[in-house]
C-alpha positions as CSV (number, residue, x, y, z in Angstrom):
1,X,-50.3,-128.3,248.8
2,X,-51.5,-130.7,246.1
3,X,-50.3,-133.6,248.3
4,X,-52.3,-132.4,250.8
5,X,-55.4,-131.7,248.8
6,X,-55.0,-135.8,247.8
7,X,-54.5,-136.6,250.8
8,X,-57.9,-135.3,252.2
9,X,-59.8,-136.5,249.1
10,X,-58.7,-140.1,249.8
11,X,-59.6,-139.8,253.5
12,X,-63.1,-138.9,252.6
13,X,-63.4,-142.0,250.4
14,X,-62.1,-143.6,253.3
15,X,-64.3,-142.3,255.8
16,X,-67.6,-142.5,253.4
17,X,-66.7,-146.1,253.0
18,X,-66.0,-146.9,256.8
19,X,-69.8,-144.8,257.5
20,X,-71.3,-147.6,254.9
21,X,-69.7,-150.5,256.2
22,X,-70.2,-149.7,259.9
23,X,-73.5,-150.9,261.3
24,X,-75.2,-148.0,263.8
25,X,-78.9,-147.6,264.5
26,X,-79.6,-143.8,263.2
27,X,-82.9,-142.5,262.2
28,X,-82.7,-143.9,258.1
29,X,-85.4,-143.1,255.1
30,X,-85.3,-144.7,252.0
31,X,-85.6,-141.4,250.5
32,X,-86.4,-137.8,251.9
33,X,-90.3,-138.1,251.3
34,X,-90.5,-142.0,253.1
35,X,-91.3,-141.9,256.5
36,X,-88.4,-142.4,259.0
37,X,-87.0,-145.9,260.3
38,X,-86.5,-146.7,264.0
39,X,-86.6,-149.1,266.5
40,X,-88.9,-151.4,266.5
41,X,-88.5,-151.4,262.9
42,X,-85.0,-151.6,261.1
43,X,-84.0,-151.1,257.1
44,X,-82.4,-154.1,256.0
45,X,-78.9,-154.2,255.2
46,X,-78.6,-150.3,256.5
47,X,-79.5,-151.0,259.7
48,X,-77.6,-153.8,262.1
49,X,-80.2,-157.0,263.8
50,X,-79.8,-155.7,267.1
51,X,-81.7,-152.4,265.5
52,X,-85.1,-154.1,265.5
53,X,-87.4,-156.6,267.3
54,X,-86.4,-159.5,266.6
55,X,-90.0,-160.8,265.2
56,X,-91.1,-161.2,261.1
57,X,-92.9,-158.2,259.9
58,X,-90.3,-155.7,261.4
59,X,-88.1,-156.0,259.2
60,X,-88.5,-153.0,256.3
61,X,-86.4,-152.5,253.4
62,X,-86.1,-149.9,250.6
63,X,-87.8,-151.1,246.9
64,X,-86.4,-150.4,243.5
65,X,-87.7,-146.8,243.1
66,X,-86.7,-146.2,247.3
67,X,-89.9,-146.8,248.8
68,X,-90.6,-148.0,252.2
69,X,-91.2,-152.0,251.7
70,X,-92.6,-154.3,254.4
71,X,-93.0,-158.2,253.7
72,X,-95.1,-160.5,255.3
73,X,-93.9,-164.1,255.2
74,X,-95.2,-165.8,252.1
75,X,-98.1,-163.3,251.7
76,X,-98.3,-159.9,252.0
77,X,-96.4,-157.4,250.4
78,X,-97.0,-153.9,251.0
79,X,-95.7,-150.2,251.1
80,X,-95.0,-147.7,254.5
81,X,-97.5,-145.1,254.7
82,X,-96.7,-143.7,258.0
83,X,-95.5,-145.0,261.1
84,X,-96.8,-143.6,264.4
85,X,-94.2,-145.0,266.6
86,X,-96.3,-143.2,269.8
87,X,-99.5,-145.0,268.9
88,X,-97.6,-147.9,267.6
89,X,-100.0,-147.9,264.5
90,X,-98.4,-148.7,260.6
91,X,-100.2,-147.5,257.8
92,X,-99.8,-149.7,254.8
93,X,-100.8,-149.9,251.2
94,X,-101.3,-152.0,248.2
95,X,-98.9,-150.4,245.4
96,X,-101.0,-152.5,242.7
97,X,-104.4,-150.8,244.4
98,X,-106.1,-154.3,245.0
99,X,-105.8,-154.9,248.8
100,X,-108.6,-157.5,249.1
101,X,-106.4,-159.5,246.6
102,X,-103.6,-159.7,249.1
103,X,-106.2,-160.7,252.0
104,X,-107.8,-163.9,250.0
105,X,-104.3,-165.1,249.2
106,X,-103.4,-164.2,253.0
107,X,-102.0,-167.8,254.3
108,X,-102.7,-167.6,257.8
109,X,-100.3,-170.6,258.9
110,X,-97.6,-168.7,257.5
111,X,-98.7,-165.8,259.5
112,X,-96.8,-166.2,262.8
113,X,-97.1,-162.6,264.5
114,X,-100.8,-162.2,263.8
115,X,-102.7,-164.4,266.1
116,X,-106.3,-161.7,265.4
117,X,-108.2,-163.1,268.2
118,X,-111.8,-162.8,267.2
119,X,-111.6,-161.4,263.6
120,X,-109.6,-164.1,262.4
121,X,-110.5,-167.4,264.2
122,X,-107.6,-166.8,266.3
123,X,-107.3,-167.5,270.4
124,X,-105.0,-164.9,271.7
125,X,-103.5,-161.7,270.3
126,X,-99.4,-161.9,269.9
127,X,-98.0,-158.8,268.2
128,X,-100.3,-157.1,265.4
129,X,-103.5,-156.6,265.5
130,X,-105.6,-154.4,262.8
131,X,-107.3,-151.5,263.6
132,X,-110.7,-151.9,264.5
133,X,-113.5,-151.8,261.7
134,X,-116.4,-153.1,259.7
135,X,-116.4,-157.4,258.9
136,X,-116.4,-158.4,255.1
137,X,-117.9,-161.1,253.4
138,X,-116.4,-162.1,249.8
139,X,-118.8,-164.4,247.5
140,X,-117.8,-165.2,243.6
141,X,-121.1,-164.8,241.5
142,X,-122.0,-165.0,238.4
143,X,-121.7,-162.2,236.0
144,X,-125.1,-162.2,234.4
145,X,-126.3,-160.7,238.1
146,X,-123.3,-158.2,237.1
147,X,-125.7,-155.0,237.4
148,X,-127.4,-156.4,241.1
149,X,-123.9,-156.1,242.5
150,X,-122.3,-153.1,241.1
151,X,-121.9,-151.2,244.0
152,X,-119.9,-153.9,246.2
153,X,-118.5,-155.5,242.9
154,X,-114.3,-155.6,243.7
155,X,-113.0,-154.4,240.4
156,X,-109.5,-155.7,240.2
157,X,-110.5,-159.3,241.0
158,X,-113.6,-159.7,238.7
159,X,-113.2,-160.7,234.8
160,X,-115.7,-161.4,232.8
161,X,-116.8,-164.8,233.5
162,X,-117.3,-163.9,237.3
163,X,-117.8,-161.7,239.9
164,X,-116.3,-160.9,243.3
165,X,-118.7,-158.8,245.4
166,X,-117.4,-157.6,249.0
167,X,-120.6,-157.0,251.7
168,X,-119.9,-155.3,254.6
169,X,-121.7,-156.6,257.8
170,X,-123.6,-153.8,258.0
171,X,-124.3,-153.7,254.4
172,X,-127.7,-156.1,254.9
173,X,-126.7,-158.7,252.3
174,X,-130.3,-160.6,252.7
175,X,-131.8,-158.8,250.7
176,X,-129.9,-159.7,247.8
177,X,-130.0,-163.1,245.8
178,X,-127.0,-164.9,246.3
179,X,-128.1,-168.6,244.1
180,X,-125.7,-167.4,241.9
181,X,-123.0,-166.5,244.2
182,X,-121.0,-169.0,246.4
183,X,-119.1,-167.7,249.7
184,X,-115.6,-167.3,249.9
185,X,-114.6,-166.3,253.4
186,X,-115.3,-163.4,256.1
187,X,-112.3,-160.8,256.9
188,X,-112.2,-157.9,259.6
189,X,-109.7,-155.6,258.7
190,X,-109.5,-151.9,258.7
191,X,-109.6,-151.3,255.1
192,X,-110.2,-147.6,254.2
193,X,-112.7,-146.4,251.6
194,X,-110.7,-146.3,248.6
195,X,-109.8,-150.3,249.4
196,X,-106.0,-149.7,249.1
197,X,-104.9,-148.7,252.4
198,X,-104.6,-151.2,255.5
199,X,-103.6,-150.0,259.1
200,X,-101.9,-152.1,262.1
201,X,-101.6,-151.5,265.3
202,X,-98.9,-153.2,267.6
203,X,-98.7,-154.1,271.0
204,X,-95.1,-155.9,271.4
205,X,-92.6,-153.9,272.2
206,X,-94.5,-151.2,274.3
207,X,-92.2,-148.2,273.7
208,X,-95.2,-146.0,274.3
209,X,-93.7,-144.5,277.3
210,X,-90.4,-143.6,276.0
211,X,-92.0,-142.1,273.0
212,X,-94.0,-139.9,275.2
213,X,-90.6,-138.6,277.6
214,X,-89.1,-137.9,274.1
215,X,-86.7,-140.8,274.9
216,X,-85.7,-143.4,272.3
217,X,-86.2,-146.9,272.8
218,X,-84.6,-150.0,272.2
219,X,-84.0,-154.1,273.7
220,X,-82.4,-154.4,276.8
221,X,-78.9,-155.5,276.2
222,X,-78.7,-158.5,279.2
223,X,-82.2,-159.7,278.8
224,X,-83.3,-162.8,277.3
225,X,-87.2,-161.6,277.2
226,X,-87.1,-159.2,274.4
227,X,-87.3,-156.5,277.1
228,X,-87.4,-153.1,276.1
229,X,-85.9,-149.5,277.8
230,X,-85.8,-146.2,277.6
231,X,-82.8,-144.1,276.9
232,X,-81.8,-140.4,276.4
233,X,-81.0,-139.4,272.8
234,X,-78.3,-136.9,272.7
235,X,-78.7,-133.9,270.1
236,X,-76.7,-134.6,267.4
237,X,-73.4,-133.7,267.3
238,X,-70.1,-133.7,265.3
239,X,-67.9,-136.3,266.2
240,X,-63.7,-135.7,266.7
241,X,-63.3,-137.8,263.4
242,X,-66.1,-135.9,261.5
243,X,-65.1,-133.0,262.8
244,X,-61.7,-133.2,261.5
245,X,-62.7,-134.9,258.3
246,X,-64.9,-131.9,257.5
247,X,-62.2,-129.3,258.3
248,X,-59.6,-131.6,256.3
249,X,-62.3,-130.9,253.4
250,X,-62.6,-127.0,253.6
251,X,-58.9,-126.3,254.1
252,X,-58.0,-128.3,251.2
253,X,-60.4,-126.7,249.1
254,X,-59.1,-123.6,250.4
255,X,-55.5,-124.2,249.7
256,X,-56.1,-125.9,246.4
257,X,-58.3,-122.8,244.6
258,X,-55.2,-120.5,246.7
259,X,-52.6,-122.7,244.2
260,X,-54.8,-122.5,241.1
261,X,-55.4,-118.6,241.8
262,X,-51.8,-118.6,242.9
263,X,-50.7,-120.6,239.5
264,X,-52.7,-118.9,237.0
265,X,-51.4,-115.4,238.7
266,X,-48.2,-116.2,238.5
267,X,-48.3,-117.7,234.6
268,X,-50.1,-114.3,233.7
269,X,-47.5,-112.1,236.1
270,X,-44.7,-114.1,234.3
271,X,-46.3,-113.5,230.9
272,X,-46.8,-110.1,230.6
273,X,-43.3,-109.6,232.7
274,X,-41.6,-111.5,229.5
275,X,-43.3,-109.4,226.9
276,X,-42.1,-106.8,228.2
277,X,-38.9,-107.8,228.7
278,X,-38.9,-108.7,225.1
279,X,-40.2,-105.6,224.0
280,X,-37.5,-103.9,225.6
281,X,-34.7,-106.1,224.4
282,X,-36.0,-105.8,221.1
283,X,-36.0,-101.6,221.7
284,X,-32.2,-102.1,222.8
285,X,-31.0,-103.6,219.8
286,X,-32.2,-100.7,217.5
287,X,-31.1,-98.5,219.9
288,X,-27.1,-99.7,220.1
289,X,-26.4,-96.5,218.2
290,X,-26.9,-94.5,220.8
291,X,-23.9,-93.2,223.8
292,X,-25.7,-94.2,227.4
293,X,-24.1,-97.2,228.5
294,X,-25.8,-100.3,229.6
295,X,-25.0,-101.7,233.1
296,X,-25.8,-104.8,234.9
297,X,-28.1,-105.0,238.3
298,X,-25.3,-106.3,240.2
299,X,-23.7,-102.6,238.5
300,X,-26.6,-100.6,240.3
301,X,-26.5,-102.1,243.2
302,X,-22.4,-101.1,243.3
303,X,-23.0,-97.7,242.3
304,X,-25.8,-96.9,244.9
305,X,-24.3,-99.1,247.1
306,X,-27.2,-101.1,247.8
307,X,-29.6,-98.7,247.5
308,X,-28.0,-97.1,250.0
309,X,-29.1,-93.3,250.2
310,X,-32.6,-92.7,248.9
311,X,-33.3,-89.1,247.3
312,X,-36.8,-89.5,246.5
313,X,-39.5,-91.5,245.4
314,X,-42.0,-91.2,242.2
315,X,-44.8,-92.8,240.5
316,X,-42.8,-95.4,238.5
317,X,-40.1,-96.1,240.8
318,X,-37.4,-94.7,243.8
319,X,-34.6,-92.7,243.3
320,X,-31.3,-93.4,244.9
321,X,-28.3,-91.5,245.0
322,X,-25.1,-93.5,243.6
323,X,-21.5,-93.0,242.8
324,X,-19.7,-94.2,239.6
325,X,-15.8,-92.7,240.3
326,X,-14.9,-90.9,242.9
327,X,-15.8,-87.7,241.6
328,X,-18.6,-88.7,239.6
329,X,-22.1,-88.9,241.1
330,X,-25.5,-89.9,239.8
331,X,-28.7,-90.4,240.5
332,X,-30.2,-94.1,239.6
333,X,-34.0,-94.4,239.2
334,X,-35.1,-98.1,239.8
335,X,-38.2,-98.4,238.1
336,X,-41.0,-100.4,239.3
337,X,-41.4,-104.2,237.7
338,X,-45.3,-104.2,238.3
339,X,-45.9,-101.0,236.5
340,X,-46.8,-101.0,232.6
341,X,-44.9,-103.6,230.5
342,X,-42.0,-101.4,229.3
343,X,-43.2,-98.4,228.0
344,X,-42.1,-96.0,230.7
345,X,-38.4,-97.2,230.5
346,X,-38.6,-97.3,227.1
347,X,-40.2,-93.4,226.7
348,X,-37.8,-92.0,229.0
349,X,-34.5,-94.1,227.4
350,X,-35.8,-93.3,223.8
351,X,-36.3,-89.9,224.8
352,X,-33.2,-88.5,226.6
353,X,-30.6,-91.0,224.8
354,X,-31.9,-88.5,221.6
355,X,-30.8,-85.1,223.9
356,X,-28.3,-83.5,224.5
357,X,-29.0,-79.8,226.0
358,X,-27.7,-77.8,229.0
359,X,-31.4,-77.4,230.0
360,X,-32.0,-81.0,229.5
361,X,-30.9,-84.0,232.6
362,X,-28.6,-86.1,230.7
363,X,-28.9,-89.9,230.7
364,X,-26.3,-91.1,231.6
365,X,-26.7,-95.2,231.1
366,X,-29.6,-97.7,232.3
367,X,-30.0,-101.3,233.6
368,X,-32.2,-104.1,231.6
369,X,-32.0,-107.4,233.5
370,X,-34.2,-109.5,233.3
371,X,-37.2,-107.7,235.3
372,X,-35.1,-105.6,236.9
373,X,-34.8,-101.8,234.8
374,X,-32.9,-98.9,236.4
375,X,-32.0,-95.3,234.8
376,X,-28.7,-93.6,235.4
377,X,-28.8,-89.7,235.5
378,X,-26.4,-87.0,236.4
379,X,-26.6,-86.3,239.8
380,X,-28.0,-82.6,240.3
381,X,-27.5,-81.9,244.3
382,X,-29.9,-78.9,244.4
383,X,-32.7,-81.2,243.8
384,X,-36.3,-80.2,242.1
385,X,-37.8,-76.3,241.8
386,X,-40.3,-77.8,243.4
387,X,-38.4,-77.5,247.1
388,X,-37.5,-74.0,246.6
389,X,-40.9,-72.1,245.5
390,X,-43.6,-73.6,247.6
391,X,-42.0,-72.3,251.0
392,X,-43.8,-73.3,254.2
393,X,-46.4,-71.1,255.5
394,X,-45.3,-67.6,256.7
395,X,-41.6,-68.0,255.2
396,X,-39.9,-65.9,252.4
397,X,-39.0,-67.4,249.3
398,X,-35.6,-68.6,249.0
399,X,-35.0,-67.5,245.3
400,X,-34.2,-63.9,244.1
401,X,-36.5,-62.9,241.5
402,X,-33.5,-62.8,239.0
403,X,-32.8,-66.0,239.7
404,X,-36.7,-67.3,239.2
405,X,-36.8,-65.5,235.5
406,X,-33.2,-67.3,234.7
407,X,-34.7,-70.5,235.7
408,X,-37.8,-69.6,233.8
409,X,-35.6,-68.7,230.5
410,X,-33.9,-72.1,230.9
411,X,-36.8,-74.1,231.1
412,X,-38.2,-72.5,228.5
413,X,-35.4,-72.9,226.0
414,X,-35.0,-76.9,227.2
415,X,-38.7,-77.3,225.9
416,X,-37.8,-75.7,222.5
417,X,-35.4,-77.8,221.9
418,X,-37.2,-80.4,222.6
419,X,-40.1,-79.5,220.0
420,X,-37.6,-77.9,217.6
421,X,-33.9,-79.1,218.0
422,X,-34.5,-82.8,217.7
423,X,-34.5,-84.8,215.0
424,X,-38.5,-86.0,215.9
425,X,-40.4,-83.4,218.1
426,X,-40.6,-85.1,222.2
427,X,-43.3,-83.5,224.0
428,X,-43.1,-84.1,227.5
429,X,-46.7,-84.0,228.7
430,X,-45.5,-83.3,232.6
431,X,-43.8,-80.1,233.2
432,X,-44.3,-79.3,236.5
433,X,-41.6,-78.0,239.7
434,X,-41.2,-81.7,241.0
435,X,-39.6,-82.8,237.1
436,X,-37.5,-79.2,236.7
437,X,-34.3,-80.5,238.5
438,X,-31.5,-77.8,239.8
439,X,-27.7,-78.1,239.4
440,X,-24.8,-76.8,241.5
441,X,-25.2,-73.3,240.0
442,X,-28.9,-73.6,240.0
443,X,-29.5,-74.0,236.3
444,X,-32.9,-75.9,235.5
445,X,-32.6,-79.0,233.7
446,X,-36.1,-81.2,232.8
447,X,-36.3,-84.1,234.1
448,X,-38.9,-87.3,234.1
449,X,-39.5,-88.7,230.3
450,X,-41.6,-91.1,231.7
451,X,-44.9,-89.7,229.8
452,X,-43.0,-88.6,227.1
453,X,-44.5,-89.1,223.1
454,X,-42.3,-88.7,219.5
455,X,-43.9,-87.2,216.3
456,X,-42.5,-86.0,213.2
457,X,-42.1,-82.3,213.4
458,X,-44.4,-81.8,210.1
459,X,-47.4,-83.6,212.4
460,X,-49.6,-80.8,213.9
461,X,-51.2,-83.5,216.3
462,X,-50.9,-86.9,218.1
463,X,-54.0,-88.9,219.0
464,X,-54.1,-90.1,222.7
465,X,-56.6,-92.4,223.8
466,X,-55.9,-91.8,227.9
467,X,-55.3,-88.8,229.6
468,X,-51.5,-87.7,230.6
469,X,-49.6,-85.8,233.0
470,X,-50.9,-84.4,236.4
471,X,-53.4,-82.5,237.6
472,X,-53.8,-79.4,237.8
473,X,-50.9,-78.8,235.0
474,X,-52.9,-80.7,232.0
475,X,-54.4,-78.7,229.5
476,X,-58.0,-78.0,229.1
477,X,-58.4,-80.2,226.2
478,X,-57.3,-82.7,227.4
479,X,-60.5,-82.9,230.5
480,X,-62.9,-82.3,227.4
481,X,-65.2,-84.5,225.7
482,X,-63.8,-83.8,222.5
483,X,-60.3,-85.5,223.9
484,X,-58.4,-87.6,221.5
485,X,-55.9,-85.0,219.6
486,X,-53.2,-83.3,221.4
487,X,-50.7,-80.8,220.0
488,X,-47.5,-79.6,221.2
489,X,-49.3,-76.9,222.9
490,X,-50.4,-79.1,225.9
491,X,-46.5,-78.2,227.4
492,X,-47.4,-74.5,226.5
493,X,-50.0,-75.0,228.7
494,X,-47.9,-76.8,231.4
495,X,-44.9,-74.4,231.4
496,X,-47.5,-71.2,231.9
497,X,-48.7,-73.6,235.0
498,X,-46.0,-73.6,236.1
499,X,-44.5,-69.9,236.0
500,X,-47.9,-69.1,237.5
501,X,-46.6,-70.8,240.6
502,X,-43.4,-69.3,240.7
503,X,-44.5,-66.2,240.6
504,X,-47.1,-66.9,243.1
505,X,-45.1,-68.9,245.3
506,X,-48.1,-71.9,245.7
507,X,-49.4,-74.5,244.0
508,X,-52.3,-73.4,241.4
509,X,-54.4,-76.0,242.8
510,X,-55.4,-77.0,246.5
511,X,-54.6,-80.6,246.5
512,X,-56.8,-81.2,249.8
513,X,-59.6,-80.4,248.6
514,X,-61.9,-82.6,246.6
515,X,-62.5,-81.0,243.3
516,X,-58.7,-80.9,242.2
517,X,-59.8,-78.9,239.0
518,X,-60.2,-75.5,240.9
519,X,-57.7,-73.2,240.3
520,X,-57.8,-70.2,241.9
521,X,-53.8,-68.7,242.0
522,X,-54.6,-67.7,238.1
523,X,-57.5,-66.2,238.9
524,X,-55.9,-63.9,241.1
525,X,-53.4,-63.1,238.9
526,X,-55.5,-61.9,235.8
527,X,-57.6,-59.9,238.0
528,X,-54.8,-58.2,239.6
529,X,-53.3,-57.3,235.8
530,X,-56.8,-56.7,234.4
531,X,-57.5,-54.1,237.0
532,X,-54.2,-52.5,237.1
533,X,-53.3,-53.3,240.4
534,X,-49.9,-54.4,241.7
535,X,-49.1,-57.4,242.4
536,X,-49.3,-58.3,246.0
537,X,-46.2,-60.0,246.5
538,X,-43.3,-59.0,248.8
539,X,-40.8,-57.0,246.2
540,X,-38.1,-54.5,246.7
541,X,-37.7,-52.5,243.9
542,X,-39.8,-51.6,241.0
543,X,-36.9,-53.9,238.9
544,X,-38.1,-57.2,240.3
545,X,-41.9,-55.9,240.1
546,X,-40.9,-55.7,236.3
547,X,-39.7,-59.7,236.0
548,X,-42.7,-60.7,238.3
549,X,-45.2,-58.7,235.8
550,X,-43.4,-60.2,232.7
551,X,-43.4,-63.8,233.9
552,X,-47.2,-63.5,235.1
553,X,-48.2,-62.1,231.5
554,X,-46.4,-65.0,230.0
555,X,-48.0,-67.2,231.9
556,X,-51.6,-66.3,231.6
557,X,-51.2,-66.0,227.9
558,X,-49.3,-70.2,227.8
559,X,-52.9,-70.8,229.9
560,X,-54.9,-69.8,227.1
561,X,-58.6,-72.1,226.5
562,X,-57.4,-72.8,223.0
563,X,-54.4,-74.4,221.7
564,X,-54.0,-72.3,218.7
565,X,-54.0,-69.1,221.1
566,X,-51.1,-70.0,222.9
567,X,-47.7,-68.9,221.8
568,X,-45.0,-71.1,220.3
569,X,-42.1,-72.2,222.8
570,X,-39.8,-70.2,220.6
571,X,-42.0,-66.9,221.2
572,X,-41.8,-67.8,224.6
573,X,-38.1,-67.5,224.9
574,X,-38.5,-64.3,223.0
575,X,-40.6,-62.6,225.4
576,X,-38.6,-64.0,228.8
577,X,-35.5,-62.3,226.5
578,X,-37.6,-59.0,225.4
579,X,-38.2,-56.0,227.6
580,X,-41.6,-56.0,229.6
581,X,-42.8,-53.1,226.8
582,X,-42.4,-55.6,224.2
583,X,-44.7,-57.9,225.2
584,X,-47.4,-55.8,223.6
585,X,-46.4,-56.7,220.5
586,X,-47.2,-60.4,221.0
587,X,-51.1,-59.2,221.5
């Protein structure tokens, strides 16, 4: 791509240079402001012979400063007002604003395409002649009559020892005394008032026909009598060469900012995918201590057998079902390389390589290499709560009620151990159904460490600086403006979420809707205890309506507004243990 980008720089160049050295009669200005150059005329050395009549005084050119020059053999030099190329008139003017200068140093022998018939002693008119006006007559007095002359004195060519006085035929000279004075010549020109401008009008080549079509006009190319013709001038267009020169241009640009986007991506992708990789090397070797083996990518791919059978897939990577023995199967999480630098692997391997608890999914080993991370779990084939208590519309649910408060008790007892049996308190931020996993016998194990925090058990708070977990199961302090400390309560809060829902049978929250924060399942379940009335769910005998009673009141009272209201996970366990009667004493 650079190559390329080269490549179409240098044919620019080329191109630019080929445009300068090529002769073509185009329209040219000296500069944006100057009036335009065309046939008759031609800007010399930008503009080819055959561009302009062949005759002295056609011939323009462009002055230091890029101003429209025209020079008169030996004489006259003088800038481009306009050109009128339809009345075949030239305005011209004196830059040092002292025409009459220029006109008594005009050498008319050296004048060859001015033949002004009467005005200038002249027989017959040629090319120029001057638009009509007014006859002067210069004399050179002296300067003690300066005052008598003021009015036709000419400034710019009078010093102090003399005069020179300019009458204008009409301007009745006799009465003024002229013994003093001594004649130096009689001009017709059309000088304008402010004696700087002069105007010329020419008559060879007549290209007032063309210019009135709209047609250019330009020599004949077979005639030997400077003949003229019209011819039709196309509307510009972009030739094949430009064209392609101009497209050359753009997709080069394009493709070199795509490699310097494309570059400095890829140097920051590849930075921030090496810190990480550091960090997490450098988390491994203070973490050789610990039992979950290490295996290779080429080891995951083995075991789920190229990623093979797919059981799920999460916020931070897919799960796929694998096989290390035989008899042994697992489930291996392949985490995703473009999300965070490390910190989810290293929460969840920090985390469960610490547990060890029935209630708890054991780790079972994980994969760092390179930028490819992976986490081994045992394989629990009954897959998440999750499946089992939101039942489709208009089905029953497929849990007994026993089997919901067992689930509920084991749960419950995993999260104790994690705030109390550890050696550093974990809290989880994220129990929900989808992260309660079910084995063979349907015992609940927690799952998902991803979100995962450590403190010392002493420390009665952690400071967060971004929300965590997922809607609809995070605490109420957590959505508040005075966010920034949370307590071990916040999976309190999350576990009475969630027994809400399997009591309930539905999510607490109606994901398709757009304010996710309503919650109405609760609601309905305070009232219904408030007021005394039964619960309306399908139960059988006044046994079950005892667990469903017990794991609402649980619940609501893990729900409460303020941390310090809540219970303790170990009450918790006490009360899912206790008799429904004895959960009065918890009041």
């Amino acid at each position: 791509m650079v190559i390329f980008s080269l490549f179409c720089l240098v044919s620019t160049v080329n191109f630019a240079e080929a445009v300068s050295i090529q002769a073509d009669c185009h329209v040219r200005r000296c500069n944006h402001h100057e009036p335009p150059v065309q046939f008759p005329f031609r800007l010399q050395d930008q503009q080819p012979p055959n561009c302009g009549y062949p005759h002295p005084g056609f011939q323009l050119s462009c002055s230091e400063n890029n101003q429209t020059l025209v020079k008169l053999p030996r004489s006259m030099k003088l800038l481009v007002k306009h050109i009128d190329y339809e009345a075949q008139r030239i305005d011209l003017y004196d830059p040092n604003r002292c025409l009459y200068k220029q006109l008594l140093e005009l050498n008319l022998s050296t004048f060859p395409f001015l033949d002004l018939d009467q005005q200038l002693g002249f027989s017959r008119l040629k090319v120029f002649q001057p638009e009509p006006a007014s006859s002067y007559t210069f004399f050179e007095c002296s300067s003690k009559d300066k005052a008598l002359y003021e009015r036709y004195r000419v400034a710019c060519l009078s010093t102090s020892d003399s005069q020179i006085i300019a009458f204008p035929s009409h301007g009745h000279s006799y009465f003024y005394n002229f013994l003093n004075c001594s004649m130096i010549g009689n001009f017709s020109v059309p000088i304008s008032s402010d004696l700087i401008r002069f105007q010329l009008r020419w008559n060879e080549p007549d290209c007032t026909d063309c210019e009135a079509q709209g047609k250019g006009c330009r020599l004949k190319s077979n005639s030997t009598m400077d003949e003229t013709e019209c011819f039709y001038i196309p509307k510009h267009h972009i030739s094949t060469r430009e064209r392609l020169l101009i497209t050359c241009i753009v997709l080069g640009s394009l493709v070199l900012a795509m490699v310097v986007v494309g570059v400095g991506w890829r140097y920051y992708t590849d930075k921030m995918q090496k810190e990480g990789e550091l960090k997490i090397e450098k988390f491994l070797e203070d973490y050789r201590a610990l039992k979950p083996s290490r295996y290779s990518y080429a080891d995951i791919k083995r075991i789920t057998d190229h990623f093979k059978d797919k059981l799920g897939q999460g916020g931070y990577g897919t799960v796929f079902k694998g096989r290390l023995s035989t008899d042994i199967l697992v489930a291996v999480k392949v985490l995703n390389n473009f999300k965070g630098n490390g910190e989810e692997f290293i929460n969840e391997v920090g985390s469960m390589g610490r547990i060890h608890h029935v209630n708890v999914t054991r780790l079972v080993g994980f994969c760092a290499d390179g930028y490819d991370r992976a986490l081994v779990y045992e394989y629990l084939p009954n897959e998440s709560l999750e499946k089992f208590i939101f039942a489709a519309k208009g089905e029953e649910r497929s849990l007994s009620w026993e089997r919901l408060r067992d689930i509920a008790l084991g749960v419950a007892k995993g999260i104790e151990y994690l705030h109390q049996g550890c050696e550093q308190r974990i809290l989880h931020f994220d129990i929900k159904p989808h992260n309660i996993l079910l084995d063979h016998n349907f015992n609940p194990k927690i799952s998902d460490f991803g979100l995962a925090k450590l403190c010392s058990k002493e420390q009665s708070a952690i400071s967060m600086t971004t929300a965590r977990g997922t809607m609809g199961y995070i605490a109420p302090v957590v959505l508040s403006r005075n966010f920034g400390n949370v307590s071990y309560k916040f999976d309190v809060f999350c576990f009475g979420m969630l027994l809400l829902e399997m009591v309930g049978g539905r999510r607490n929250i109606d994901v398709t809707v757009e304010n996710t924060s309503q919650v109405y399942l609760l609601e309905w379940d305070y009232m219904c205890l408030d007021k005394g009335e039964e619960l309306r769910i399908r139960i059988e005998d006044e046994e079950q309506t005892g667990v469903a009673k017990k794991l609402t009141i649980v619940g609501l009272w893990c729900i409460q507004w303020y941390p310090v209201d809540r219970p303790s996970m170990k009450e918790v366990v006490q009360m899912l243990e206790g008799d429904l009667d004895d959960l009065a004493q918890y009041n």
